[in-house]
Structures are given as C-alpha cells and as structure tokens.
C-alpha positions in Angstrom: -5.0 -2.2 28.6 -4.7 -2.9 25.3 -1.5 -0.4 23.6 -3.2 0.2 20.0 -6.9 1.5 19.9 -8.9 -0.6 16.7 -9.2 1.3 13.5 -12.6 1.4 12.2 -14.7 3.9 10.8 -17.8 2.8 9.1 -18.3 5.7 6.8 -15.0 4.2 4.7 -16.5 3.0 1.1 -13.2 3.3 -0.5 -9.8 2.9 0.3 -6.6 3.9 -2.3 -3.2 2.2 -1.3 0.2 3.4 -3.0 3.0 1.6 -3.2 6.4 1.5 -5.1 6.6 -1.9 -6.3 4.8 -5.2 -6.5 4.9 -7.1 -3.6 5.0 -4.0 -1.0 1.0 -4.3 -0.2 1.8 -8.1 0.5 4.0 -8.4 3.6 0.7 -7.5 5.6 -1.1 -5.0 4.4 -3.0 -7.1 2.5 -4.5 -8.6 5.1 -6.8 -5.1 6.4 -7.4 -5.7 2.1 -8.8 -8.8 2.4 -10.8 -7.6 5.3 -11.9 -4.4 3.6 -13.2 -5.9 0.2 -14.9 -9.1 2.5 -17.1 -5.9 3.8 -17.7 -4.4 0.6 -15.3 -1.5 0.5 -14.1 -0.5 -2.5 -9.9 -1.2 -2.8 -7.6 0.2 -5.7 -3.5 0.0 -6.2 -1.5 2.6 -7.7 1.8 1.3 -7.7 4.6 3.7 -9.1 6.8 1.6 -10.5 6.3 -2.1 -12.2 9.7 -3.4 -9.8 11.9 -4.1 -12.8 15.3 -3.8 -11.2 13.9 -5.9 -8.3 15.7 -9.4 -9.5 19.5 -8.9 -9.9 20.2 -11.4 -12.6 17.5 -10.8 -15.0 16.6 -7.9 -17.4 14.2 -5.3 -16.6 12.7 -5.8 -19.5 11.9 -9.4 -18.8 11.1 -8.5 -14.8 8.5 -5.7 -15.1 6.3 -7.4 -17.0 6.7 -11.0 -14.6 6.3 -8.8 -11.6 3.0 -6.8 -12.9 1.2 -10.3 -14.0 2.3 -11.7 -10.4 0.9 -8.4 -8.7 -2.1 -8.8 -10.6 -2.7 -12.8 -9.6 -2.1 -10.9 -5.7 -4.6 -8.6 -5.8 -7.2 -11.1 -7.1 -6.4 -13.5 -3.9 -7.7 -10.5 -1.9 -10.4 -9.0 -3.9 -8.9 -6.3 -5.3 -9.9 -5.7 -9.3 -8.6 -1.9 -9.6 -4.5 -2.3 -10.0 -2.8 0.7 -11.7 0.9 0.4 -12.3 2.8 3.6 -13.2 5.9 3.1 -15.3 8.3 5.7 -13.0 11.7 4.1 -12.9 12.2 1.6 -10.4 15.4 1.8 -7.9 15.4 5.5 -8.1 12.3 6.8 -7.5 11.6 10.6 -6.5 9.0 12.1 -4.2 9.4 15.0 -6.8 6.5 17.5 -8.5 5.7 15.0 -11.3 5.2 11.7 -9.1 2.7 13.9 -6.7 1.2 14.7 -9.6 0.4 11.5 -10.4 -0.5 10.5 -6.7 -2.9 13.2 -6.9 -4.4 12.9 -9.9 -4.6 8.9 -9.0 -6.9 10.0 -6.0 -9.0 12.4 -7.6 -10.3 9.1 -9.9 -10.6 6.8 -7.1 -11.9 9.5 -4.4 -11.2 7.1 -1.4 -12.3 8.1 1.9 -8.6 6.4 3.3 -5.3 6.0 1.9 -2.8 3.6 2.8 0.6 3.6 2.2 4.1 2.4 3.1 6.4 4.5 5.9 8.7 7.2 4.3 11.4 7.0 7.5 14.4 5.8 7.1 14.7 3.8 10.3 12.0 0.8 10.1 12.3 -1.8 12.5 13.3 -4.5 10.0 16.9 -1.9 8.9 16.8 0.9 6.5 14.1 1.4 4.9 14.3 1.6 0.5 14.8 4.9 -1.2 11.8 3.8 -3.3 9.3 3.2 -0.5 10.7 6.5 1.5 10.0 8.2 -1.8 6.5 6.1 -2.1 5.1 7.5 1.2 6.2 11.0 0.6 4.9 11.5 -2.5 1.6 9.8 -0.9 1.7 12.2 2.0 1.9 15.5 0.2 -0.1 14.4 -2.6 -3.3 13.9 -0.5 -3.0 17.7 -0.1 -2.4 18.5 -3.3 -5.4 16.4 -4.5 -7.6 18.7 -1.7 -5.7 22.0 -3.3 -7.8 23.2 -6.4 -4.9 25.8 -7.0 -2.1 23.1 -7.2 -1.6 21.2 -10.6 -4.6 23.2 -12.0 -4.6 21.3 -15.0 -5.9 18.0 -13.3 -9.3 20.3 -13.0 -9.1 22.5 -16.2 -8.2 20.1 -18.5 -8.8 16.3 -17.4 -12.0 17.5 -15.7 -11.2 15.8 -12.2 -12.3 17.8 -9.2 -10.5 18.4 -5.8 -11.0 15.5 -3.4 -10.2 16.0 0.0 -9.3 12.1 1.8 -10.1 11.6 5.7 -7.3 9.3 6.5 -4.1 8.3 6.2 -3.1 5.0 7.5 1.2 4.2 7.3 2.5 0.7 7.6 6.2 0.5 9.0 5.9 3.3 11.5 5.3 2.9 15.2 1.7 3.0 15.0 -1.1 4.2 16.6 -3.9 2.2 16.0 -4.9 -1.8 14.8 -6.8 -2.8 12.2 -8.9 -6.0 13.4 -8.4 -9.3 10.9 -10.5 -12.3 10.6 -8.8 -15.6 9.8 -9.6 -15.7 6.4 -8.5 -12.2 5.7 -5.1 -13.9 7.1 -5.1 -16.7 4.8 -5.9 -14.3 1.6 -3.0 -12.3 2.6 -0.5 -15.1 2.8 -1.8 -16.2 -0.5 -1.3 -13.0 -1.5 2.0 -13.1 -0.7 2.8 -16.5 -3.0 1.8 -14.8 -5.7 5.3 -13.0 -6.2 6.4 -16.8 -6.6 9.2 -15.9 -9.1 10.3 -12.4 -6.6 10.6 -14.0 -3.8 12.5 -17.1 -5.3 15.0 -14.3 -6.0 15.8 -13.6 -2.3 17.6 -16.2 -0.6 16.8 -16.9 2.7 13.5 -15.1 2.8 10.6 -16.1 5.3 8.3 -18.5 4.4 5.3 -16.6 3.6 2.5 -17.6 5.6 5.4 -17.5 8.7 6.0 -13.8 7.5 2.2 -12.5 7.4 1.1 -14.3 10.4 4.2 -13.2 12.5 3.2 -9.3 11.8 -0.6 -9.9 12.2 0.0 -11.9 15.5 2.1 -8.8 16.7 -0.8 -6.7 16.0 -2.9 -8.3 17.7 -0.9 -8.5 21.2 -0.9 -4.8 20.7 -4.3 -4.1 20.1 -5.7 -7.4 22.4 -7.2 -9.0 19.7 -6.3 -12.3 17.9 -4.7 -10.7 14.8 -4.3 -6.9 13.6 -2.2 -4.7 11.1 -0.9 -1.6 13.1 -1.0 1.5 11.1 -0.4 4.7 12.3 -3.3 6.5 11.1 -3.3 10.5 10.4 -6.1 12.5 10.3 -6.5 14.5 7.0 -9.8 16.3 6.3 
C-alpha cells in the first residue's frame, strides 16, 4: 500500500504560495504549479524578500533586481502571471508582527482556497534548514489565522477595505509529509525549466545539481511514496 494518500480537492480555484526568495518555489514545488495552472487554478507568489544577499561576490543592489527578472521568467514557464515580491531584507528575515501582516494582508487579496509554503523546522532532510525560509513558513503559518481574525491587524478591514478570509489548506514542502500531489510529465518539464530560469543564481553555487536531475529526483521520490509515476509530498494541514 501506497505510504502518501494523493492530494486533490476539486473545490481549489486558487492557490497562494509564499516564499522567502526567488528560486525557493523551483526545486519542486513548481511542478504541483505547473499542474495546477494546466487545470485552470488560479496561482499567485508572494515572495518576502527579492534574494539580494543570495550571490556572495556581487552587490545587492545589482542581485535583487537580476534575481526578481529571473523569478519572473520562472513563473511564466509554469503559468504563473501574479508574482509579488516584498522588499523585507534578505538573510535576516523575521517571522515577526509586521511580516504576518503582510502575509495576511497578501491572502486577503488573493483569497486562495490553499496555501503553500516552505517548512519552518530546522532539521530538513537536505541539513539545516535557512533562517529565512524557517521565518518564511512561520510567518505563513500564523498569518493564515490572522487573515481569518477580523480583530487582528484591524486596519487591513477598516482602512484598506479587505475582508477576513478564512483558507482551507495548508500544504508544507520540506516536512515529512502526509500526502502526494500527482504530476503529469509536462508539469515535470515546466518545473525543470522553471528551475533554469535562476541561470545567473545557480551559476553562483558550485557544485549544484543539474536541474532537471534535481526536480526529477524529488518528483520520482514522490511518486514511490504515493504509487504513482511522479508526486510532490506536502504535508498538508487542515485550516478552516
């Protein structure tokens, strides 16, 4: 028997996914993207920070800006035409009262039915996980209830005019998980080209895995856990 149970509820129209930097959503999640938008859903980003201090020998000034235009070329390969980029400082991000704020107000425009984002433990099964994604999935976490909360940053309703929004799921990459999102093959190959989009990031880390080896190594492990032919695995929390 299969150990992951497929993820799939038809009633999603709309899916949010926050990350800290560009390139996060790429080293698989994109792939359940690429599947999502082939099926109509609705897909935005919110991504915290714009990854300026993400290549050691050149200026953040310089960085930010490369790393937003190669996010942006990313999300086209999987369908994705809503890409927010916040301009919290990357490196030393917070899961603090004014990023949740942010998160939240972020989901009462979008109103997704799911939300996706990156694991905020420190153990992960590739080492320690980054301050900035811990931070990331934190924030995420809590902010999905203080998007639901009309009585928590009260100004979101009385002076921007955005409503409460309560969001069903939660689905976190980089924890054990508890459920597979089924890929087609071409959801595979968006998410690999997805992944050559951060051409000049990743040609800042030496030694780092081609990309289509990368994506198909996680989506292949999915899908020996769910008995399917490719997968993400997501452990996916129930919130309203």
């Amino acid at each position: 028997m299969p150990d992951l149970e497929i993820f799939d509820d038809p009633d999603i129209a709309r899916v949010l996914c926050v990350v800290a930097h560009p390139d996060d959503m790429e080293y698989g999640a994109s792939a359940a993207v690429a599947e999502w938008t082939s099926r109509g859903i609705e897909v935005a980003y919110l991504l915290l920070t714009s990854g300026e201090a993400g290549i050691r020998d050149r200026d953040p000034a310089q960085v930010g800006p490369l790393r937003a235009e190669e996010q942006r070329r990313a999300c086209a390969r999987v369908g994705v035409h809503d890409l927010t980029i916040l301009d919290l400082p990357d490196g030393v991000l917070q899961p603090d009262l004014a990023t949740r704020r942010h998160v939240a107000r972020r989901i009462r425009q979008v109103r997704p039915d799911a939300i996706l984002c990156t694991t905020w433990e420190l153990d992960v099964p590739w080492g320690l996980n980054h301050a900035d994604h811990r931070a990331a999935g934190l924030a995420t976490a809590d902010a999905i209830r203080d998007a639901d909360n009309p009585w928590v940053f009260r100004e979101l309703r009385e002076q921007d005019g955005l409503e409460p929004w309560s969001t069903r799921w939660l689905l976190v990459t980089g924890m054990t998980p508890t459920h597979a999102i089924e890929l087609g093959g071409d959801a595979v190959e968006k998410a690999v080209a997805s992944l050559e989009a951060h051409e000049a990031y990743l040609a800042a880390l030496p030694g780092h895995p081609e990309p289509r080896e990368l994506v198909t190594g996680i989506v292949t492990g999915g899908g020996e856990a769910a008995g399917v032919d490719r997968a993400l695995g997501v452990r996916a929390i129930r919130m309203g």
